[in-house]
N, C-alpha and C positions, 0 to 999 in steps of 0.2 A: 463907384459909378460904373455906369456898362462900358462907358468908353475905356474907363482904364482897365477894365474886368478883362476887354479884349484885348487889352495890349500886354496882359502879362504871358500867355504862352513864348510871343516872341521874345520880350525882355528875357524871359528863362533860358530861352535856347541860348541867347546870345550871351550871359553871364555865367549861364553854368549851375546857378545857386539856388535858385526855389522852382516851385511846383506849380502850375497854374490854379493846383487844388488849395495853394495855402494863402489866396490872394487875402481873406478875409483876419487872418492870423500875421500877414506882415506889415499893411498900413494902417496907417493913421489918417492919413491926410494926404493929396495926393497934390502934390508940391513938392518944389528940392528943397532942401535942409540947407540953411545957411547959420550963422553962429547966431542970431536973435533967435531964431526956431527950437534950436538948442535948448539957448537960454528962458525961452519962455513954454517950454516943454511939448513942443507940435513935433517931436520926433517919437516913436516907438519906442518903449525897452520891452525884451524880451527876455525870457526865462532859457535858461543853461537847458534845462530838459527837454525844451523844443527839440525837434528834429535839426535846426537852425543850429544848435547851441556849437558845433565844431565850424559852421563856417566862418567867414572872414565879419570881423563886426562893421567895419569899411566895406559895404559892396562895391567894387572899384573893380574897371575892367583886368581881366585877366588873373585878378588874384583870386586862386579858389580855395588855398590853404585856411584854419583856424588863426586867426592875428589878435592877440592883445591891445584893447588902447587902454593905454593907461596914462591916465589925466594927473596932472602934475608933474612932468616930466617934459619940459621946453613947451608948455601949453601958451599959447596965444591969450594975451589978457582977455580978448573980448569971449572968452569962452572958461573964463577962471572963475565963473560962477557956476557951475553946472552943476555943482553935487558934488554926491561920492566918487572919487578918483578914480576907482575899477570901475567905473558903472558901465556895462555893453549898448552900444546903440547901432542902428543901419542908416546909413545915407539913403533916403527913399531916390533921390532925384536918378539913380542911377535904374531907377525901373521902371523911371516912366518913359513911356514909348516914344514922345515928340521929342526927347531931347537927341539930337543929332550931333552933337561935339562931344563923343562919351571920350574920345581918342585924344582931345586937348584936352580933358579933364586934368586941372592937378590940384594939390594940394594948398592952397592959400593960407594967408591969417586969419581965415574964418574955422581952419580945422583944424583937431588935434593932432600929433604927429602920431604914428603906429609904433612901437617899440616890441625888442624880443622878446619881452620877457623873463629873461632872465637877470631875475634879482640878486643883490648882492649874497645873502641868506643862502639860495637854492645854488649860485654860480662855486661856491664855497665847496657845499656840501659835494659837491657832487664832482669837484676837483678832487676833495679826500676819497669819496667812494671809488673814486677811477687811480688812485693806487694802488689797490687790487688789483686790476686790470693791469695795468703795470708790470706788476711782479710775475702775474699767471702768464701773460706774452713774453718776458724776459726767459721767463725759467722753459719754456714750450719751443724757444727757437737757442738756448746755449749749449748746446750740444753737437754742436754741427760743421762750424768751419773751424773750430779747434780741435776737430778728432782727430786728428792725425795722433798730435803729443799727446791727446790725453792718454787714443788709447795703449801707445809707447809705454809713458807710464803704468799703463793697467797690466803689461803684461799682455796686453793682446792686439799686435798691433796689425797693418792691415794684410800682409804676408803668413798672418797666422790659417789665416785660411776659412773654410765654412766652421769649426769650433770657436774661432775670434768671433767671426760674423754675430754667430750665434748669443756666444755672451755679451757681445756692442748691444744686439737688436734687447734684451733683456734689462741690459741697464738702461736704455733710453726707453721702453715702453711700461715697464713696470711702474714709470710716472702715473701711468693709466689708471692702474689697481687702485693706488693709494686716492686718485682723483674719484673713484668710484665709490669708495668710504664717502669721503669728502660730499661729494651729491647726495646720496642716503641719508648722514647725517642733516643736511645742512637744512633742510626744510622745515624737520619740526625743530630744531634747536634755533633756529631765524623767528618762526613763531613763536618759541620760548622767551626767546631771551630780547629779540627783537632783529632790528636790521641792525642797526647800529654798534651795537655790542657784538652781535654776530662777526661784521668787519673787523672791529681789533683785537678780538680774539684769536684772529683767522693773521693778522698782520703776525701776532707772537710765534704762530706755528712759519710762516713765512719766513721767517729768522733764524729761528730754527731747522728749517732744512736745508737754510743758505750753507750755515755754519756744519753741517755734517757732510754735505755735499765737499764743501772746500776742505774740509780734515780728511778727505779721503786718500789727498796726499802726502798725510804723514806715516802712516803705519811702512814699515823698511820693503821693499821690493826684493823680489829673489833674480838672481843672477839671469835666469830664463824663467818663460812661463806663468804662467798668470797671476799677479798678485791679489789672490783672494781677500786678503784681509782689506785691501784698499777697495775692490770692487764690491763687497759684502758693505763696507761705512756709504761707499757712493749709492748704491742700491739702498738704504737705509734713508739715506739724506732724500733719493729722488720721490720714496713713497711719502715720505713725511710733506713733504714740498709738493705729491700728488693731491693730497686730504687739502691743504688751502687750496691748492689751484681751482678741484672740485667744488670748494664751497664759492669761492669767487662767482665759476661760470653760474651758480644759481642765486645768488644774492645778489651781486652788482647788478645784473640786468633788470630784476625783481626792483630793485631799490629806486633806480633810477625813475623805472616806468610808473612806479606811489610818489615820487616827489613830485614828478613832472607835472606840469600842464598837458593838456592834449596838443596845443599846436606847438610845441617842444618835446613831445616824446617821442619821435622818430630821431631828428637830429643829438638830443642826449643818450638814447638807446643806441644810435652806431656810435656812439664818442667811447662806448665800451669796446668793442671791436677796433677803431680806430687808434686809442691807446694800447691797445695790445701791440697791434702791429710794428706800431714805431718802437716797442722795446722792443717785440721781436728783431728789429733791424737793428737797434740796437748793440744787440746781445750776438749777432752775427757780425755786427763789425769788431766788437770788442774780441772777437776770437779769431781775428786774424791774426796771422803771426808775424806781423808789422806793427800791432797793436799788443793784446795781454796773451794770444794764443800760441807763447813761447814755451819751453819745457819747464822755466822756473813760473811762468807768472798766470799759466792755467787755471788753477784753483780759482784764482782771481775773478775770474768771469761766472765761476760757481755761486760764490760767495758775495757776492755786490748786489744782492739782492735784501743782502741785509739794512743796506741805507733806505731806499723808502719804504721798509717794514717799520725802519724807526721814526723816520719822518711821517707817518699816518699813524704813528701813535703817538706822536708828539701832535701833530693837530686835530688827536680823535675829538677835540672840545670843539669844530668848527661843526663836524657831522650832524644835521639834522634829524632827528626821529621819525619813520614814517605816519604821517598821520592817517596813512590806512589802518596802518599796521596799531596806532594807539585807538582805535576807533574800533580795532577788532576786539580789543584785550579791556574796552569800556573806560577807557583815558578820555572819557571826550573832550574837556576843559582843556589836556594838557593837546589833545589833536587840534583845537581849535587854533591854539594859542601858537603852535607850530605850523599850520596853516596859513594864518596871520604874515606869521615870519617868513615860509616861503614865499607867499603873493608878495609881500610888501602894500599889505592894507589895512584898512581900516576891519576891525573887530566886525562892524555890522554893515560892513558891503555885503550889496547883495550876494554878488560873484561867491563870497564867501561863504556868506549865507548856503547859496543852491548849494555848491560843492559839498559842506558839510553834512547838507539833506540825503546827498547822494551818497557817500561814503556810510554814513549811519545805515542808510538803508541796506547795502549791500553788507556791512558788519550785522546786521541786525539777520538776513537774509542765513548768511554764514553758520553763525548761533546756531538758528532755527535749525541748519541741514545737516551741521555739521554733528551737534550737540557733543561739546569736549575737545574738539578737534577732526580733522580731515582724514580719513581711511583710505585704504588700499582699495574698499570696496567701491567707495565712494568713485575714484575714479574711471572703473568699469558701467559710470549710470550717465545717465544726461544729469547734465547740462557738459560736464567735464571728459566723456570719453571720445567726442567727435574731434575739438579741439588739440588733445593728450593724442588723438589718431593723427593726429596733422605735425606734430609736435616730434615726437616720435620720428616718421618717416624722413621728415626734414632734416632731424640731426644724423640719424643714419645718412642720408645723402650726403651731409657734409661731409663726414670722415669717409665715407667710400669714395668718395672723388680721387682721393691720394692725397690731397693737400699736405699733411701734414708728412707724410714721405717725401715733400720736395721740399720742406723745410728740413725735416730732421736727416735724411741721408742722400742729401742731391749731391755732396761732396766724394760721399764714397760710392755712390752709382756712376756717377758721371765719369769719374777717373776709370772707374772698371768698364768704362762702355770708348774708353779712347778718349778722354778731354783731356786736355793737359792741365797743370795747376793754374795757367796764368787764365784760360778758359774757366775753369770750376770758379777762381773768385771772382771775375766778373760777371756770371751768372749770378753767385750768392749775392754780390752788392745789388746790382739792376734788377732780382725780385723783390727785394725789399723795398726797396728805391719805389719800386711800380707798386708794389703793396699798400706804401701810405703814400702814394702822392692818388691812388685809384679811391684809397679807401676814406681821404679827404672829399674825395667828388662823391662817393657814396653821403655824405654826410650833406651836403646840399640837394640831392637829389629824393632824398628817402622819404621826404614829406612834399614832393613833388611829382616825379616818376611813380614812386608808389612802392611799395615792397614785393608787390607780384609782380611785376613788370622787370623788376633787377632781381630778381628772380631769376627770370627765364630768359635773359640776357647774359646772367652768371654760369648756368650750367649749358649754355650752349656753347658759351665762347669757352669754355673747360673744355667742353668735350672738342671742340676742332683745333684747343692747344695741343691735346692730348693725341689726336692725329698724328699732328705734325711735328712731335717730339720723336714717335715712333719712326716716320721719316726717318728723320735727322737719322737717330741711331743706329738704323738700319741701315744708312749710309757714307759708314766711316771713307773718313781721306780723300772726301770729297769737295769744293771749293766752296759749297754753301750748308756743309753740314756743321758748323762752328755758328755761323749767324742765323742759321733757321734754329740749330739750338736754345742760341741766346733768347731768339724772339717767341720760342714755343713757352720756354720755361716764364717768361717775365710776360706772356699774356696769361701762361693757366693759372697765375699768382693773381695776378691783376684782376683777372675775372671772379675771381674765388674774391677780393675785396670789395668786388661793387654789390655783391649781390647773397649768393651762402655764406659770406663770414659774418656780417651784419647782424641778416636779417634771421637765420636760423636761431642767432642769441635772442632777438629783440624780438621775434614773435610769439612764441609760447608767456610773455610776463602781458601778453596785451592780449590774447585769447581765452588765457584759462580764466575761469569764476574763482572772486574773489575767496569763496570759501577752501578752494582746492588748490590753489593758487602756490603757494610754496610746495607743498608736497607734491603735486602735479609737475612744476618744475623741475623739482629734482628728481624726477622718473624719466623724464627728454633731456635731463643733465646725464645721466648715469648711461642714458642708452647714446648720448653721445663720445661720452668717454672710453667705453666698453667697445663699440666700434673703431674710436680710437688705437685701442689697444690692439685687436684682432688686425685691423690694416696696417699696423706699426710691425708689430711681431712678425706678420708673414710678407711684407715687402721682401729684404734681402732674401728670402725664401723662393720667391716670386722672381726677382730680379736673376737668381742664379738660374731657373728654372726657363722663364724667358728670354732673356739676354734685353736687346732691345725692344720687343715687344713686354716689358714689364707694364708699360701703364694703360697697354688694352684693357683690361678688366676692368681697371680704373672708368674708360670712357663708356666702358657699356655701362656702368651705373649713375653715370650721367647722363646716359642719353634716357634709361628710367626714369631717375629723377626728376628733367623735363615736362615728362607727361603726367607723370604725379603731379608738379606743380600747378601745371595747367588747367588739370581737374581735379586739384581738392584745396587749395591754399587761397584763402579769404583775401580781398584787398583791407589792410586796417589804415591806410592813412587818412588823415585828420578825423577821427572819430574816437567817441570817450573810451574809454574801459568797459563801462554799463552799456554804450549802443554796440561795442563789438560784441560780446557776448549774447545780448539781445537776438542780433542777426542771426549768431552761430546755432542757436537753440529753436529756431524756426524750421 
């Protein structure tokens, strides 16, 4: 009608959620929806491929996120007739302009409840996938508050002078190298063999560098001076242990963002960053030497990486197949049928229906572009280069920040810049501490805030930890340079978890096209690791060369990073796979 024709601009403003151009496309009937209406079909269904399909299927004030209903699940009898249990519908009544109680609105026995959506199926699968994660954040932060003994044992301990320095920075970055295999590889062998096999393939090498890692304290030490033979097995152990860590950062994230739903794929995409960090905290307490970071029980902290490499191969049978990924490879029956099992629905819901259409399409798309598989060249063309450009820059940013130089040698900087030991471990603990208890609130926020917005809250609060670090150090023996310390270090951690540690993982598996999509991956995996390396290696380089202005250089490339963010990083929250791409390629 005209009357309500004119009242959708305002509805829109005040919701958030439709267009006043799409008045014709969202009702039906211009009436509230009550559970008769329901049941006797005077409400709307609409199609996943709408523009609509990522928002809330509940119009209800203030919620703008993508929400699941899914019927059969504590449904009110008077609405247990309604159909198929995934079926999408919109509450009109919340867009019509006369109603004035939009704020006492609630929930009654006339409505279905909203649930996460996460099924038991997908809750499973994506537990086992996040033991990767696991292992790759374990093995990235245990090298660090147990250097002292290790490197005693190694023969080069921290009196050895810039030649110890030099072989410490070597064994701990060289992780790099092996990770950079690891990303190369991991793309077309993930296509190959799949996701799934990918993972417990990747858990056996996991195992395997635990167990070389930790033998590196058997070979005999010499009375002085370096014991090669033990630094050459640890060196061997860290590259072995670099190639999984590598295929993780591209798989896991990858994996995650094909199982998921769209209004779950920000919060499962940080639960990869988020698991990481708690082992990395982990693995930083385990190496204190109140804990395993003694002269006998070292190794220990190396080697304990081997228990959830065995436990995710013991429940590689709960891992779900991605039904992208079986849809690429023309599994359609067995994508459907895994699809099924992740929604927790009915074979010929619609929901299931559209997604199927969707996926087919973009495999089918693939095929056509790729014919055989995805190129190197490919990735220098649209649809895939503007993305792979975003991709790229981001992960460079992350490694330039320093982050990982305040995990891997905040111990042996800090003591060389004037902290005393009882200072250095309460700094190691309270990053950590701040890491996942920040990197939890990232996880609530990421489908709400948005991924650009923590963003550019991440590398700004970096950049003015990273100030005021420089302070502190600059001003030893001073009454506030111990607690400005504490607090520079345990915000530039913090900031690094709301915003670059996430989302730099979680963006590239939601940007790139489906056809370039692993191998595109592992190109912002390998330029992440490679930066890695380059800021790993020249830190104590850096640090002797500086003193306390070591982590300048760090903040000018955050204060870069910034403006890059600003003007060229997409928002992708609550939006498919197929509409981000869509956007990117206009």
């Amino acid at each position: 009608s005209e009357e309500l024709d004119s009242g959708m601009p305002r509805a829109a403003s005040t919701m958030g959620l439709v267009r006043a151009d799409m008045t014709q496309h969202l009702l039906k009937d211009h009436r509230a929806a009550t559970a008769p209406d329901l049941l006797a079909g005077r409400v709307m269904k609409f199609h996943r491929a709408s523009p609509l399909a990522d928002l809330s299927y509940l119009a209800l004030p203030g919620l703008t996120s993508r929400v699941a209903v899914k019927f059969g699940a504590r449904v009110p009898k008077s609405v247990s007739g309604l159909g198929r249990r995934n079926a999408s519908y919109m509450r009109l009544e919340t867009l019509n302009k006369k109603e004035k109680e939009l704020e006492g609105l609630s929930l009654g026995e006339d409505y279905a409840e909203e649930t996460a959506g996460l099924t038991p199926a997908l809750g499973k699968s994506v537990a086992v996938a996040l033991l990767s994660s696991a292992m790759y954040g374990f093995n990235g932060a245990n090298m660090n508050t147990q250097a002292g003994v290790q490197r005693a044992a190694l023969g080069i301990p921290g009196s050895a002078g810039a030649t110890g320095d030099n072989i410490w920075s070597a064994c701990v970055s060289l992780f790099c190298i092996g990770a950079l295999l690891g990303c190369n590889l991991s793309g077309s062998l993930a296509d190959k063999w799949g996701r799934k096999k990918f993972l417990l393939v990747s858990a056996v090498i996991f195992a395997m560098g635990g167990i070389l890692e930790a033998a590196c304290a058997l070979p005999p030490a010499p009375l002085s001076g370096p014991a090669y033979a033990r630094i050459a097995l640890l060196i061997v152990g860290r590259l072995v242990t670099g190639v999984a860590c590598g295929g993780a950062t591209v798989v896991v994230p990858m994996y995650l963002g094909e199982v998921s739903p769209a209004h779950l794929r920000g919060m499962l995409g940080t639960a990869f960053q988020l698991v990481s960090v708690m082992a990395m905290f982990a693995a930083q307490v385990l190496g204190l030497g109140s804990m395993l970071g003694t002269e006998r029980l070292w190794p220990l902290v190396l080697g304990i990486v081997v228990v959830p490499a065995l436990l995710q191969l013991s429940l590689g049978y709960l891992l779900v197949e991605s039904p992208r990924w079986l849809c690429m490879v023309g599994n359609v029956e067995e994508a459907r049928h895994t699809l099924v099992t992740l929604r927790d629905a009915d074979p010929e819901d619609d929901a299931i229906v559209e997604e199927m259409e969707v996926m087919l399409q973009s495999a089918q798309a693939a095929k056509k572009s790729g014919k055989g598989g995805a190129t190197f060249s490919q990735l220098l063309k649209a649809p895939t280069a503007y993305p792979l450009f975003i991709s790229v820059c981001l992960m460079a940013v992350q490694q330039f920040s320093g982050i990982n130089n305040a995990f891997n040698f905040s111990s042996v900087f800090l003591k060389a810049n004037g902290m005393d030991d009882a200072a250095v471990q309460l700094i190691a603990i309270l990053m950590n501490v701040g890491n996942v208890m920040i990197t939890l609130l990232s996880v609530y926020l990421m489908d709400r805030a948005g991924r650009r917005v923590l963003l550019l809250m991440s590398s700004w609060g970096m950049f003015l930890a990273a100030l005021m670090l420089t302070v502190a150090l600059k001003s030893p023996g001073r009454t506030f340079t111990t607690p400005l310390s504490v607090l520079s270090v345990v915000l530039f951690v913090s900031a690094f978890g709301i915003g670059l540690g996430p989302v730099a993982w979680l963006l590239p598996a939601e940007i790139m096209p489906g056809e370039t999509r692993a191998l595109a991956s592992s190109v912002a995996a390998t330029t992440n690791w490679l930066a890695n390396f380059i800021a790993t290696q020249a830190f104590l380089v850096i640090a002797n060369m500086l003193g306390g202005f070591a982590f300048v250089p760090f903040a000018v490339c955050l204060f870069v990073g910034s403006f890059f963010i600003a003007a060229f990083v997409p928002e992708t929250k609550g939006k498919s796979l197929e509409q981000i791409q869509s956007e990117l390629a206009r």
